[in-house]
Backbone as ProteinMPNN parsed JSONL, in Angstrom:
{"seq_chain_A": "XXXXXXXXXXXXXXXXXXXXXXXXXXXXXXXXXXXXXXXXXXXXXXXXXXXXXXXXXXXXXXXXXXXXXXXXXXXXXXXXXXXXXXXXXXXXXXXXXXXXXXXXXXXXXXXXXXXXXXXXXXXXXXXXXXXXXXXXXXXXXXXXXXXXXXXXXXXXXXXXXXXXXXXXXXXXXXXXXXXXXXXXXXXXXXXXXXXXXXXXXXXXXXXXXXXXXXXXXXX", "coords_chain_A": {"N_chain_A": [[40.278, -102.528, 72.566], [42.648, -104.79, 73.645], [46.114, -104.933, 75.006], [48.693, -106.426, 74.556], [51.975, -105.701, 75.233], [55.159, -106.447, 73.891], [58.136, -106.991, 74.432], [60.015, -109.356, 72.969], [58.448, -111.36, 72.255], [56.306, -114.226, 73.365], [57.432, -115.564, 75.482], [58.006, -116.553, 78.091], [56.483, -118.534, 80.62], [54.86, -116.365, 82.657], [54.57, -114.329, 80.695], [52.598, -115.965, 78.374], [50.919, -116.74, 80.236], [49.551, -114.156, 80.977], [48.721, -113.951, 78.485], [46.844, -115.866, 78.038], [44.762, -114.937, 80.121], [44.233, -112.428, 79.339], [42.493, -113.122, 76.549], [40.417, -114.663, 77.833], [39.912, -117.367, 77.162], [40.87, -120.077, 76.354], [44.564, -121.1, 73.971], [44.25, -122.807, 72.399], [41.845, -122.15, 71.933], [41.345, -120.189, 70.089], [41.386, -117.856, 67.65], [43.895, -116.874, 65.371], [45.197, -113.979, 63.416], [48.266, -113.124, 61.947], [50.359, -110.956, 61.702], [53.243, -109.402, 59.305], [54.211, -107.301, 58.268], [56.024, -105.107, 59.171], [58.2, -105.809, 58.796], [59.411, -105.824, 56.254], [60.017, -102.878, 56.246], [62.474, -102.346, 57.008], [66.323, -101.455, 56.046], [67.756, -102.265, 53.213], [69.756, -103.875, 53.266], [69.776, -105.05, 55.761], [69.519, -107.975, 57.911], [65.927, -110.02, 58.016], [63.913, -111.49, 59.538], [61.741, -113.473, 58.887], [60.706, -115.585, 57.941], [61.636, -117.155, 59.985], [59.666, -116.257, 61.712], [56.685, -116.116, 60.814], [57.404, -119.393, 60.436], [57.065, -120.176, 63.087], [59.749, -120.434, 64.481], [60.751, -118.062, 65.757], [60.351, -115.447, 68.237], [59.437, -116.445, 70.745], [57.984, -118.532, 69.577], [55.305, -117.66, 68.4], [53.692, -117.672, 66.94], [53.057, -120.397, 66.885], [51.518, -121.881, 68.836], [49.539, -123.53, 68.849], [47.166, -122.263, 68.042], [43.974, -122.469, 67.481], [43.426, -121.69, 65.437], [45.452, -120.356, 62.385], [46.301, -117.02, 60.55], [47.367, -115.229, 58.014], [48.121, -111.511, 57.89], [48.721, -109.369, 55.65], [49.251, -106.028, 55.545], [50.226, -104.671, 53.492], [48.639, -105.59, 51.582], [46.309, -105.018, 51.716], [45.109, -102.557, 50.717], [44.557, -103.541, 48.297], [42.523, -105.097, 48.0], [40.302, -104.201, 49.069], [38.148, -103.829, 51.522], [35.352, -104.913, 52.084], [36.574, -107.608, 51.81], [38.515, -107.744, 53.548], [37.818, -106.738, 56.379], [35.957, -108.782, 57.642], [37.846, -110.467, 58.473], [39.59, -109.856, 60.127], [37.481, -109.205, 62.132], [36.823, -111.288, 63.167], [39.163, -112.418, 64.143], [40.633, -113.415, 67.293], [42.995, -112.646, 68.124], [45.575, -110.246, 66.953], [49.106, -110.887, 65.577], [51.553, -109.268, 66.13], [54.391, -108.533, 63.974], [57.779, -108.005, 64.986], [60.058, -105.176, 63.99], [60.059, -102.367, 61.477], [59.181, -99.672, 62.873], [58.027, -97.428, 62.397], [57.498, -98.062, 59.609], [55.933, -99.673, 59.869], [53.569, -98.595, 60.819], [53.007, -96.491, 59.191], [51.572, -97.958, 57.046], [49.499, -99.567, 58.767], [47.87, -97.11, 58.951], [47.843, -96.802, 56.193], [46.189, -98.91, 55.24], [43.675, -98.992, 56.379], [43.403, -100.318, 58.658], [44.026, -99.065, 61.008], [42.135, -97.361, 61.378], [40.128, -98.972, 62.594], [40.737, -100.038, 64.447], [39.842, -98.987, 66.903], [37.114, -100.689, 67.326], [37.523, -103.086, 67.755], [37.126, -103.945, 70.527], [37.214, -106.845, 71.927], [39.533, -107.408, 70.989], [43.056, -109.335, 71.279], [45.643, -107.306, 71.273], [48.995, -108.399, 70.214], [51.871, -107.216, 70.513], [54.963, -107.606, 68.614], [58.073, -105.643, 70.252], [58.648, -103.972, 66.749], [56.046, -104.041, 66.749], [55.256, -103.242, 69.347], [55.735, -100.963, 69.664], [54.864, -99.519, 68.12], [52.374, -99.123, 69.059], [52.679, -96.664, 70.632], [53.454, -92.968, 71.471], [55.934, -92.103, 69.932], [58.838, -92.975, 69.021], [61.235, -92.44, 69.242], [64.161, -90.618, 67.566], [66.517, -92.464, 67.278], [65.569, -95.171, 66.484], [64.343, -95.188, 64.204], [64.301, -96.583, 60.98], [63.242, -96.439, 58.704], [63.971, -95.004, 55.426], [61.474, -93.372, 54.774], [60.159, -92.22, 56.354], [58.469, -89.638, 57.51], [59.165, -88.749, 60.3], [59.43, -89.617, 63.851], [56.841, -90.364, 64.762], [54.01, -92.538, 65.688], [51.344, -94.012, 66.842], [50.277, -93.719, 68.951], [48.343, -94.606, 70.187], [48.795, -95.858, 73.268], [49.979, -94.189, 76.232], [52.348, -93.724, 76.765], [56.026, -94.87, 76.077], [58.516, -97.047, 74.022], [61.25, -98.95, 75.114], [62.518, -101.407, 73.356], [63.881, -104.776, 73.862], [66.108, -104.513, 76.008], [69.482, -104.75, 77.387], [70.248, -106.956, 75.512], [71.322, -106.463, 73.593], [74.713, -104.753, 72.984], [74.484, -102.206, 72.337], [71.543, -101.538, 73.803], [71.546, -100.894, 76.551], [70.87, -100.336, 79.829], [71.605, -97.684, 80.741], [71.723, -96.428, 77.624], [69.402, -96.726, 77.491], [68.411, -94.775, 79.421], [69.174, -92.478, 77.863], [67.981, -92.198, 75.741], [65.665, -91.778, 76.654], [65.514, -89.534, 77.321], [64.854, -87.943, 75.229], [62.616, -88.235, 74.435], [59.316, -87.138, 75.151], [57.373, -87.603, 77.568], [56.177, -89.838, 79.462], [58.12, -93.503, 79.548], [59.049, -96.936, 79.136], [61.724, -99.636, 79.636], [62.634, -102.157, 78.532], [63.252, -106.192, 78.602], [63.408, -109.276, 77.233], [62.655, -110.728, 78.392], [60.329, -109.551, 79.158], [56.677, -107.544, 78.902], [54.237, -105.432, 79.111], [51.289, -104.997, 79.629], [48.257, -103.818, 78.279], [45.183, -102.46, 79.888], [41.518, -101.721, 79.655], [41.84, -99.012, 80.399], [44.031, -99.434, 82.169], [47.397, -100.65, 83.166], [50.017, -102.84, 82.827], [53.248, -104.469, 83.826], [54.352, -107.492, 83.108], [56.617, -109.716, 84.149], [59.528, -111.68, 83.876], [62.474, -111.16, 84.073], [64.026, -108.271, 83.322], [63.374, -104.798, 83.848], [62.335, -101.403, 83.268], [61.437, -98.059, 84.727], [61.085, -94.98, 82.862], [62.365, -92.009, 83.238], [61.785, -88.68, 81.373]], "CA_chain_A": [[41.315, -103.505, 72.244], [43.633, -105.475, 74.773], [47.484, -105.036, 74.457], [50.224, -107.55, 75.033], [53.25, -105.378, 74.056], [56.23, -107.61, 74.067], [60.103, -107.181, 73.532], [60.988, -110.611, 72.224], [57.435, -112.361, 72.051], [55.651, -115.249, 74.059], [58.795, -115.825, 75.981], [58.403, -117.681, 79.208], [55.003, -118.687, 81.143], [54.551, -115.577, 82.946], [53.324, -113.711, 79.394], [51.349, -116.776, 77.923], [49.513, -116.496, 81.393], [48.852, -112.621, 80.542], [47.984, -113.541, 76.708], [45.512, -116.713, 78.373], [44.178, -113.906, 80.911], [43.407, -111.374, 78.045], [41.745, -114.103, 75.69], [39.552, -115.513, 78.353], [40.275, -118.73, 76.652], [42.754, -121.577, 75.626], [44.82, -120.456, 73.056], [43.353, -123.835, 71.602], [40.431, -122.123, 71.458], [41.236, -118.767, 69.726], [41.948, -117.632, 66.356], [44.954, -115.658, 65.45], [45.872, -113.916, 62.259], [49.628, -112.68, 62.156], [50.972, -109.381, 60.558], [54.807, -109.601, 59.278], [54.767, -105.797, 57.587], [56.922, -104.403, 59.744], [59.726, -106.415, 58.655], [59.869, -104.873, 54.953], [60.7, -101.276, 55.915], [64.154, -102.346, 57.342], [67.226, -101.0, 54.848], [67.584, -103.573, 52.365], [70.681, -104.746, 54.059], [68.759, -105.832, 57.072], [68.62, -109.207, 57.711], [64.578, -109.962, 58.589], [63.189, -113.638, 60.152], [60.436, -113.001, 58.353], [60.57, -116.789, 57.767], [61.239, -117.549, 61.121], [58.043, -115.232, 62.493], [56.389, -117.412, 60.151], [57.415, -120.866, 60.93], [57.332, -120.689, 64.599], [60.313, -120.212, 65.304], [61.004, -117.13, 66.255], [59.816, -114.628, 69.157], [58.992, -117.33, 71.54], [56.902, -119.043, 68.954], [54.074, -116.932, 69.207], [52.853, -118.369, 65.853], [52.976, -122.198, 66.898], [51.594, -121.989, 70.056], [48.452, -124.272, 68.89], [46.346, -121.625, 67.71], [42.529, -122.962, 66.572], [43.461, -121.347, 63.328], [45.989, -118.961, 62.014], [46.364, -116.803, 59.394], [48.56, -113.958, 57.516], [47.515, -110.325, 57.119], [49.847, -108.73, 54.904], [49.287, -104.859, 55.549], [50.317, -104.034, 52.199], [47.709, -105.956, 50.391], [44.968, -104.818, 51.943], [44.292, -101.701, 49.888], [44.88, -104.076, 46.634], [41.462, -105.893, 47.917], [38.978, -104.041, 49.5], [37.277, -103.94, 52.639], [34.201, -106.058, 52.018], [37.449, -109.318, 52.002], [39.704, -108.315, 54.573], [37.588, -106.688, 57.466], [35.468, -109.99, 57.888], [38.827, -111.688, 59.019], [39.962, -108.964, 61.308], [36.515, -108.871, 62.963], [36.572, -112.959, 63.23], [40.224, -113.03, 65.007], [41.171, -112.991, 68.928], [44.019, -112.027, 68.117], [46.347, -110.264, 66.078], [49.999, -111.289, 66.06], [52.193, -108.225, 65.181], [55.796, -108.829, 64.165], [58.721, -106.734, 64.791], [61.102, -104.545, 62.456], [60.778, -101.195, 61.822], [57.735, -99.234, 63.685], [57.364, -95.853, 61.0], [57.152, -98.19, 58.089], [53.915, -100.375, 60.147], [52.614, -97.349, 61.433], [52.789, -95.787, 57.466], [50.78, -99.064, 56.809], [48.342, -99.648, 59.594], [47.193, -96.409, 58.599], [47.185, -96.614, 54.401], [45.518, -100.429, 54.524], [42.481, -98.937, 56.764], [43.232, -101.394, 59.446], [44.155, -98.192, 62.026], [40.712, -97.119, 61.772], [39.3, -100.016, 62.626], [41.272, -100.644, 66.121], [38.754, -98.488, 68.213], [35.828, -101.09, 66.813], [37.721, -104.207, 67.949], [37.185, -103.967, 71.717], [37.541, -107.896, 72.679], [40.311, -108.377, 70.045], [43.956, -109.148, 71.393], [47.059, -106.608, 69.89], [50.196, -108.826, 70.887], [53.344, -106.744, 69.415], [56.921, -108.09, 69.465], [59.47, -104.706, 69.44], [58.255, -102.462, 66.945], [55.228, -104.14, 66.942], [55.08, -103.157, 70.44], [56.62, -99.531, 69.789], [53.964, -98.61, 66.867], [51.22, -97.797, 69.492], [52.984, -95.652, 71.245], [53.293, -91.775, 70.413], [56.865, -91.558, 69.596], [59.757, -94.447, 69.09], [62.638, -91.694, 69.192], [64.759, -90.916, 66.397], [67.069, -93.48, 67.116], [64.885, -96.841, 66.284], [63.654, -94.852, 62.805], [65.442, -96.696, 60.308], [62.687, -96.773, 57.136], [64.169, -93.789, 54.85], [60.717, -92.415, 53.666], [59.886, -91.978, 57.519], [58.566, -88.409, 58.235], [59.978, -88.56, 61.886], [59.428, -90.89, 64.962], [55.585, -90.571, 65.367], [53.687, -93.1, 65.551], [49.538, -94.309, 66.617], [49.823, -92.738, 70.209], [47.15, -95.679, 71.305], [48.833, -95.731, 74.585], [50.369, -92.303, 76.748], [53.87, -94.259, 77.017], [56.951, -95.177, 74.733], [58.881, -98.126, 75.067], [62.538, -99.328, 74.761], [62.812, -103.043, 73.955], [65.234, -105.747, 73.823], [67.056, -104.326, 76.807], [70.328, -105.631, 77.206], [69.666, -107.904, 74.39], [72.418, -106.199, 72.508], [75.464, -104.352, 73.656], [73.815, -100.547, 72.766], [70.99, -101.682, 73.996], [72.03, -100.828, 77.582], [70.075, -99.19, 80.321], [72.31, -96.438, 79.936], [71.677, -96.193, 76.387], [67.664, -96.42, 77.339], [68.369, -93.268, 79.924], [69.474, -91.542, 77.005], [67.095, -91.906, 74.252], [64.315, -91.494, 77.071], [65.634, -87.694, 77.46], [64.769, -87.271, 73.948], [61.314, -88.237, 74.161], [58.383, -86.126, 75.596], [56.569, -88.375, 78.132], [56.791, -91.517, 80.242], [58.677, -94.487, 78.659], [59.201, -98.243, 79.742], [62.863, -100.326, 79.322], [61.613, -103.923, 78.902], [63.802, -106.896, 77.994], [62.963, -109.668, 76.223], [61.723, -111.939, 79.273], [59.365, -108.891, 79.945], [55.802, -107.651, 78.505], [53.183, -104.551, 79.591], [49.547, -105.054, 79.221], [47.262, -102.61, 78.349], [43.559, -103.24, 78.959], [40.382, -101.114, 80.675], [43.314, -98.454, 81.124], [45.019, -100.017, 83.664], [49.105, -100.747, 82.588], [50.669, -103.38, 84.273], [54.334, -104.973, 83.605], [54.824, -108.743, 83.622], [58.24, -109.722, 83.769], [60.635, -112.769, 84.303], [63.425, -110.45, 83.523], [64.476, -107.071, 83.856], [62.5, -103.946, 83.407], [62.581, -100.025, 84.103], [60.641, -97.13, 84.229], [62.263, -94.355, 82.63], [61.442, -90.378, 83.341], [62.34, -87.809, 80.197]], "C_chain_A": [[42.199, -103.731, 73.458], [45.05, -105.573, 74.361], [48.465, -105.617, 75.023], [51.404, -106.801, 74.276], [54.814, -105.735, 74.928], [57.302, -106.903, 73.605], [60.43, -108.203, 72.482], [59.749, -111.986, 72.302], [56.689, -112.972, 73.463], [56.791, -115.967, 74.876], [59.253, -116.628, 77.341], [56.439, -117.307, 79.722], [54.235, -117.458, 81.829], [53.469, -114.289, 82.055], [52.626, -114.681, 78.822], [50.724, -116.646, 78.863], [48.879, -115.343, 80.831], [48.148, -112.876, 79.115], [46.925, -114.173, 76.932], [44.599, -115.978, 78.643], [43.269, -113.327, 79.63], [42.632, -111.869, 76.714], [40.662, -114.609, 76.602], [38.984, -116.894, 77.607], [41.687, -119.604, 76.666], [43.003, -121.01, 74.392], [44.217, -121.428, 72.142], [42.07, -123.751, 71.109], [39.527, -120.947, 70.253], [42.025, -118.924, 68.01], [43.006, -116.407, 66.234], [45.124, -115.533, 63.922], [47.186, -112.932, 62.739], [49.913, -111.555, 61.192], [52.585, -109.192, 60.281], [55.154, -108.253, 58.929], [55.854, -105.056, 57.735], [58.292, -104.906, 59.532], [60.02, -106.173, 57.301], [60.174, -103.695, 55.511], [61.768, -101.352, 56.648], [65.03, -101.876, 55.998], [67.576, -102.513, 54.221], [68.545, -104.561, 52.616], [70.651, -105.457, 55.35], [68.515, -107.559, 56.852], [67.48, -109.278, 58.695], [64.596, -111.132, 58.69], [62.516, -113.415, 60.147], [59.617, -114.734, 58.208], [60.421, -117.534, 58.988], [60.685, -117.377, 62.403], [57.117, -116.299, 61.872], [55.964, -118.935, 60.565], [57.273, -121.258, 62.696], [58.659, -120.603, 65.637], [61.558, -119.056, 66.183], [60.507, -116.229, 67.388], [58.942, -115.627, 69.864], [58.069, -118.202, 70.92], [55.634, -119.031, 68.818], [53.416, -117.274, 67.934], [52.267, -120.094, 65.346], [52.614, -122.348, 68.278], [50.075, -123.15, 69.941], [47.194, -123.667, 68.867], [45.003, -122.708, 66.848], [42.653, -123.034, 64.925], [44.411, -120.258, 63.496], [46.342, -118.471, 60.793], [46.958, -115.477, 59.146], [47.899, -112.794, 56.785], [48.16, -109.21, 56.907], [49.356, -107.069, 54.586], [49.358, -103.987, 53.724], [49.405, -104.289, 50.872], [46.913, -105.437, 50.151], [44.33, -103.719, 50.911], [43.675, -102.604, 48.006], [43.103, -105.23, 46.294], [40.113, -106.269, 48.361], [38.692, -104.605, 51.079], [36.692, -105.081, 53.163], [35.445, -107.645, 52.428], [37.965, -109.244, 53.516], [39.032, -108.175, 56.325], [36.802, -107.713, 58.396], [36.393, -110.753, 59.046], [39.154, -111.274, 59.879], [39.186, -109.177, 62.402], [36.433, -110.301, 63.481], [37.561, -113.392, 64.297], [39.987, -112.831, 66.337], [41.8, -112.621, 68.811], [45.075, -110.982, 67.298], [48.137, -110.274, 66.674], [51.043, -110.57, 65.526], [53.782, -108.4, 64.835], [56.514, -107.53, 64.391], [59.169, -106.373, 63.5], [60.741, -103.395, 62.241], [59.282, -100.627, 61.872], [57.285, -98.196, 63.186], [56.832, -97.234, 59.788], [55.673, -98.985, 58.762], [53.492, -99.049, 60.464], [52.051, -96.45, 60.048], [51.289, -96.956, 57.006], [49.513, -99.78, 57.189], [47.185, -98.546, 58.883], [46.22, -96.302, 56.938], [46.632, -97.73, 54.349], [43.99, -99.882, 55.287], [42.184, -99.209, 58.116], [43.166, -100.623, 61.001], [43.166, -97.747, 62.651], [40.198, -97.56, 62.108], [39.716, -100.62, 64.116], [40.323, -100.439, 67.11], [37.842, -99.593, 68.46], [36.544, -102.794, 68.02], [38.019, -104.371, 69.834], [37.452, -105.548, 72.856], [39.234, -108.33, 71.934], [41.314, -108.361, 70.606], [45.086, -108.686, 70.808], [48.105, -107.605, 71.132], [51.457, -108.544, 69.955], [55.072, -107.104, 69.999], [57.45, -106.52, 68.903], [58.575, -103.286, 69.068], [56.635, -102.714, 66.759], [54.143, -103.718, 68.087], [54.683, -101.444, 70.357], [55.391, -98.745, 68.936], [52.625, -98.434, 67.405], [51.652, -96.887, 70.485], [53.147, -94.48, 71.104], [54.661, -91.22, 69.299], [58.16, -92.928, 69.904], [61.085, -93.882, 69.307], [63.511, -91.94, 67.837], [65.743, -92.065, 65.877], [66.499, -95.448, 66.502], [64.153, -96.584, 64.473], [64.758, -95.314, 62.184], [64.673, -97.07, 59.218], [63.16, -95.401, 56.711], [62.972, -92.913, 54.443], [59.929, -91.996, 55.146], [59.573, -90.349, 57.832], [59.478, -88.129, 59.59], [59.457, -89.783, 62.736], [58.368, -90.999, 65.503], [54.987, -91.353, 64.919], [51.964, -93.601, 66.389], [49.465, -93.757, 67.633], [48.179, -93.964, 70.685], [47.409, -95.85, 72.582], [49.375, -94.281, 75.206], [52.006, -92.595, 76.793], [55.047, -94.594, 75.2], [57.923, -96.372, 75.226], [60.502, -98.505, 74.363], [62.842, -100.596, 74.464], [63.826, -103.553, 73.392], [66.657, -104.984, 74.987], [68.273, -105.153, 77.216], [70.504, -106.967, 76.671], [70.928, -107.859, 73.602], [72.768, -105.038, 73.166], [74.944, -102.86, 74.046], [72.879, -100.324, 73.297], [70.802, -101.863, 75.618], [70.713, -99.754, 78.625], [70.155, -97.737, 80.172], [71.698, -95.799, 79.066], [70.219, -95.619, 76.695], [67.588, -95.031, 78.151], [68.643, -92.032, 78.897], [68.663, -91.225, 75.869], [65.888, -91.574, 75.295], [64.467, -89.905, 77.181], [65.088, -87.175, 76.356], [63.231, -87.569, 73.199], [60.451, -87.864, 75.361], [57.083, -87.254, 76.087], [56.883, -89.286, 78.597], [57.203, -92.653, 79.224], [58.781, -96.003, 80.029], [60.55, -98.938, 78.926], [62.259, -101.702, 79.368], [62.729, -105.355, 78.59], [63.238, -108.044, 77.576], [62.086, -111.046, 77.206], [59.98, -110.797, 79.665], [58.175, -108.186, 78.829], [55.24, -106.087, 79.265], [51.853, -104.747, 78.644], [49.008, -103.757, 79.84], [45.629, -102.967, 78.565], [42.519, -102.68, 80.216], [41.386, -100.056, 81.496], [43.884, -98.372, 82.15], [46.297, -100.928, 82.93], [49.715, -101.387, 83.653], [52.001, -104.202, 83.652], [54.081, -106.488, 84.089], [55.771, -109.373, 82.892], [58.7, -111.242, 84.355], [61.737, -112.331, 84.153], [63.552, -109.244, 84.165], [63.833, -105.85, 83.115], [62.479, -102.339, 83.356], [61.972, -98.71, 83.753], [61.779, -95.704, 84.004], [61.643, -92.655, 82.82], [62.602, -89.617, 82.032], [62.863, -86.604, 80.852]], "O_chain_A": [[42.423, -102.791, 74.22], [45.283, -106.275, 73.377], [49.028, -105.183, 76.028], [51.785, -107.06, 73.134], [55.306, -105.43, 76.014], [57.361, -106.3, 72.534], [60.974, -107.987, 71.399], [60.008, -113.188, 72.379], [56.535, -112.28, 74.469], [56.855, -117.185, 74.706], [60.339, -117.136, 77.621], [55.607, -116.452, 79.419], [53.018, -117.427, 81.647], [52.431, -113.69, 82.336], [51.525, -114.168, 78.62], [49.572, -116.34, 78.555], [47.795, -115.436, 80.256], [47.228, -112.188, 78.673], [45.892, -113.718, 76.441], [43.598, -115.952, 77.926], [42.168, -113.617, 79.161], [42.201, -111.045, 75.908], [39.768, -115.109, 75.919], [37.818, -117.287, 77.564], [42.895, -119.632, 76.901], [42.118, -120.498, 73.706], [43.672, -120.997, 71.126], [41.376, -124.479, 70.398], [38.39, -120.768, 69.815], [42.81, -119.713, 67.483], [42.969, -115.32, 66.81], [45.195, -116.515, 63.182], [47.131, -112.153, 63.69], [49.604, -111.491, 60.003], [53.192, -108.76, 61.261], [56.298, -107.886, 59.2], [56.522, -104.489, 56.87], [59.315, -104.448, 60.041], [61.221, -106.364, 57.111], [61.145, -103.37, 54.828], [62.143, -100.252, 57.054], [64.448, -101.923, 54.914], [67.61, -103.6, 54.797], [68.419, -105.758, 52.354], [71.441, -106.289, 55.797], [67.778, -108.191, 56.094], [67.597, -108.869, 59.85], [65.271, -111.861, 57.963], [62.02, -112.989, 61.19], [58.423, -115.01, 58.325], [59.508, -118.328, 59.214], [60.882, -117.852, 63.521], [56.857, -117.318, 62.512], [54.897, -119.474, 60.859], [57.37, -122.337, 63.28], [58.737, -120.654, 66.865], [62.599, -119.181, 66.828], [59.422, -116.808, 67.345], [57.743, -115.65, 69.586], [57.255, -118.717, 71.686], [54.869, -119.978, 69.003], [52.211, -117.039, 68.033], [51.666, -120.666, 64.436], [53.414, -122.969, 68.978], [49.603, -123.542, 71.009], [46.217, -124.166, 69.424], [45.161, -123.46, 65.886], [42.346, -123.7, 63.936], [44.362, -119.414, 64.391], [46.69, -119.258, 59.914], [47.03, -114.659, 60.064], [47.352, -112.801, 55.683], [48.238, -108.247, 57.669], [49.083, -106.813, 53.413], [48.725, -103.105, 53.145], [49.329, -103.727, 49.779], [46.479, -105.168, 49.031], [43.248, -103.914, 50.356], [42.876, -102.345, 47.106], [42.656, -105.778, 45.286], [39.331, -107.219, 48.339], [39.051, -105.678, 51.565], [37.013, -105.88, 54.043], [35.114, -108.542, 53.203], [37.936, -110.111, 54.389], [39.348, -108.91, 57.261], [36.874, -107.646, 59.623], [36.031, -111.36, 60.054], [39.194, -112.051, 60.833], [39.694, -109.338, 63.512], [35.757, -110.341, 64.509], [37.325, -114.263, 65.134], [39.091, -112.035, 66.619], [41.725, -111.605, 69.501], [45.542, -111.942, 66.685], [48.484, -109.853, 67.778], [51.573, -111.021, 64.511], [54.429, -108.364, 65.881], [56.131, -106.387, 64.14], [58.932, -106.848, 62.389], [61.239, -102.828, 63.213], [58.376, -100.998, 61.126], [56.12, -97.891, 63.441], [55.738, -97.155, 59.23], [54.564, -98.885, 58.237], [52.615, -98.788, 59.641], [50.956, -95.898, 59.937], [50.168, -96.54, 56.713], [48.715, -100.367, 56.458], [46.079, -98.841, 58.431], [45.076, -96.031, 56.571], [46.352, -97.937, 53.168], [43.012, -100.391, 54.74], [41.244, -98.742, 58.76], [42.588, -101.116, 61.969], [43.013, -97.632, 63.867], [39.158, -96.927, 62.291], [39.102, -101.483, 64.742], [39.96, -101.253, 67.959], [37.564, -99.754, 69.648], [35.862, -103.325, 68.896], [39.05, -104.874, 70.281], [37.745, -105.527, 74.051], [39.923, -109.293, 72.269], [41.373, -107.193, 70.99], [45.64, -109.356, 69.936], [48.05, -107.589, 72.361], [51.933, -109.229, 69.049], [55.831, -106.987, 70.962], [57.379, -106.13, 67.737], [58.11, -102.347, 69.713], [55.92, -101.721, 66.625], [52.913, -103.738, 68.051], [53.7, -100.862, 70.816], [55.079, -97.568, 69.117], [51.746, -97.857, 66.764], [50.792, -96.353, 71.186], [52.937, -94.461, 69.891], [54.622, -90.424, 68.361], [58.216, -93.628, 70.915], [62.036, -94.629, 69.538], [63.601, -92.988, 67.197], [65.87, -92.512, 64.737], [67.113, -96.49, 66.271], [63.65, -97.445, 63.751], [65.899, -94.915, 62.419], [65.145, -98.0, 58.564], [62.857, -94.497, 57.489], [63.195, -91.853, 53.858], [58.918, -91.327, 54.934], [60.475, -89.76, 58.427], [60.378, -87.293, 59.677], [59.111, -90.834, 62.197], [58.339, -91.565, 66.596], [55.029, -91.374, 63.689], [51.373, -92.627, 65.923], [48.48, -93.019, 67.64], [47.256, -93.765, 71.475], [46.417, -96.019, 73.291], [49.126, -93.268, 74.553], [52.804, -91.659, 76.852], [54.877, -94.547, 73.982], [58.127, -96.663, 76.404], [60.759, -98.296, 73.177], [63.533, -101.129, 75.332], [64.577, -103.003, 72.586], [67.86, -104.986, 74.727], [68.04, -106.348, 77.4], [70.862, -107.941, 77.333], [71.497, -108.817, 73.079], [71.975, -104.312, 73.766], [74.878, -102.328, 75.154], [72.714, -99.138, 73.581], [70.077, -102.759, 76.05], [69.982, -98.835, 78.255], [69.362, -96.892, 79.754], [71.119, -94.747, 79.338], [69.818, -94.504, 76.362], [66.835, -94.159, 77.717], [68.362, -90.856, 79.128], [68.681, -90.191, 75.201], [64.963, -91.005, 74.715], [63.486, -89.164, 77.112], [64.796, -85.979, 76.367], [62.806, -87.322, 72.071], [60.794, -88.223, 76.487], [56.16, -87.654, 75.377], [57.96, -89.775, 78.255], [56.637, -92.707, 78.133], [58.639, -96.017, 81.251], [60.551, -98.857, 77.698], [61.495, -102.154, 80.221], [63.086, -104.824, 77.539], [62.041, -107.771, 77.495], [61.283, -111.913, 76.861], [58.937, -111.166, 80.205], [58.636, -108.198, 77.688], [56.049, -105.642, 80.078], [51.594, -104.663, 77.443], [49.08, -103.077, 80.863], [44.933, -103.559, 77.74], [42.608, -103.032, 81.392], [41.689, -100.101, 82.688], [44.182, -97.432, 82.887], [46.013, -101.855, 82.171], [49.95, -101.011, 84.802], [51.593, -104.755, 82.63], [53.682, -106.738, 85.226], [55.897, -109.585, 81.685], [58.09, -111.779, 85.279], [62.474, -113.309, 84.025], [63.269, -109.08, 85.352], [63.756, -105.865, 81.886], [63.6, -102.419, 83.858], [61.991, -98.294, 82.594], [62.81, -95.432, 84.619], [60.505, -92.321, 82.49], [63.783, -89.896, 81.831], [63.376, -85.709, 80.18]]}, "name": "protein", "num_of_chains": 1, "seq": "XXXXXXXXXXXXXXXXXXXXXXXXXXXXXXXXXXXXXXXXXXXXXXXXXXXXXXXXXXXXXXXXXXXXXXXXXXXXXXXXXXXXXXXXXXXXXXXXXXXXXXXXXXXXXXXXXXXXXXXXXXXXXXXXXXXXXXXXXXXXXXXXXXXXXXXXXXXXXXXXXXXXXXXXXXXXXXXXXXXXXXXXXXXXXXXXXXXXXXXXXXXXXXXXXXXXXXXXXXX"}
């Protein structure tokens, strides 16, 4: 699998180049289905743009970008409908289009719909995660970003060796600072990213592409 993991989406030309790159197509030419899951296990007082992940217009509009075809694969259904329906569609996409919001409750989910197991298999397919979409293959999100209550702790798919901080100065706590501090508290290399900026994963080779501001962080 090929990984576009994003802060704040499809966000200026520099990452649609990287998402073109890693499609070896036009996005005109590719199919995308989209995953919103991660935006239910926020506290119920959370407001989610679940609507405007959705409609396009949210996270650089990474759902209106003129996709061939796109379509919605609701994590939580999947157990409710079998295999034989859903892995067809998985195996069919270029892409999948992961939303943000909270990175234990997708990672709880990836795993109980099946869909986790099934990542190794999908070797051309594109993962493009906004946040914690980004955050939920990494091994560990730090306690601070856990905010589903039924959350064992802050581990999460470990698909890459890194952990990542996003929306850097995006929002006030959301400070480099802040990112030097939660990186002490996790066990392994980390990345600060902000929301112009991106790391691709793919033939394990990890490369940052940024219009923005970025930073590697040591624990």
């Amino acid at each position: 699998m090929k990984l576009l993991l994003t802060s704040g989406g499809i966000t200026n030309t520099s990452i649609s180049d990287a998402l073109v790159d890693m499609l070896g197509r036009p996005i005109a030419g590719s199919t995308a289905l989209c995953i919103p899951t991660a935006q239910w296990g926020f506290p119920r007082d959370a407001t989610v743009p679940a609507q405007g992940y959705l409609d396009g217009r949210a996270w650089g509009g990474m759902t209106s970008l003129g996709w061939k075809s796109l379509g919605v694969l609701e994590l939580t259904a999947l157990p409710t409908i079998g295999e034989e329906q859903w892995v067809p569609w998985v195996q069919q996409a270029d892409v999948l289009l992961v939303a943000g919001g909270e990175a234990t409750y997708l990672c709880h989910w990836l795993r109980a719909s099946g869909l986790a197991d099934r990542l190794p298999s999908l070797v051309d397919t594109v993962w493009v995660g906004v946040s914690a979409g980004s955050m939920v293959m990494t091994p560990r999100i730090g306690d601070d970003f856990v905010e589903w209550t039924s959350a064992p702790d802050d581990r999460t798919l470990g698909v890459v060796d890194f952990s990542i901080f996003p929306h850097l100065d995006v929002f006030a706590e959301n400070s480099l600072a802040e990112a030097e501090r939660w990186a002490a508290s996790i066990d392994g290399p980390a990345y600060a990213i902000d929301d112009q900026s991106a790391i691709t994963v793919h033939d394990g080779t990890v490369e940052v592409v940024s219009e923005g501001r970025w930073a590697v962080l040591t624990s």
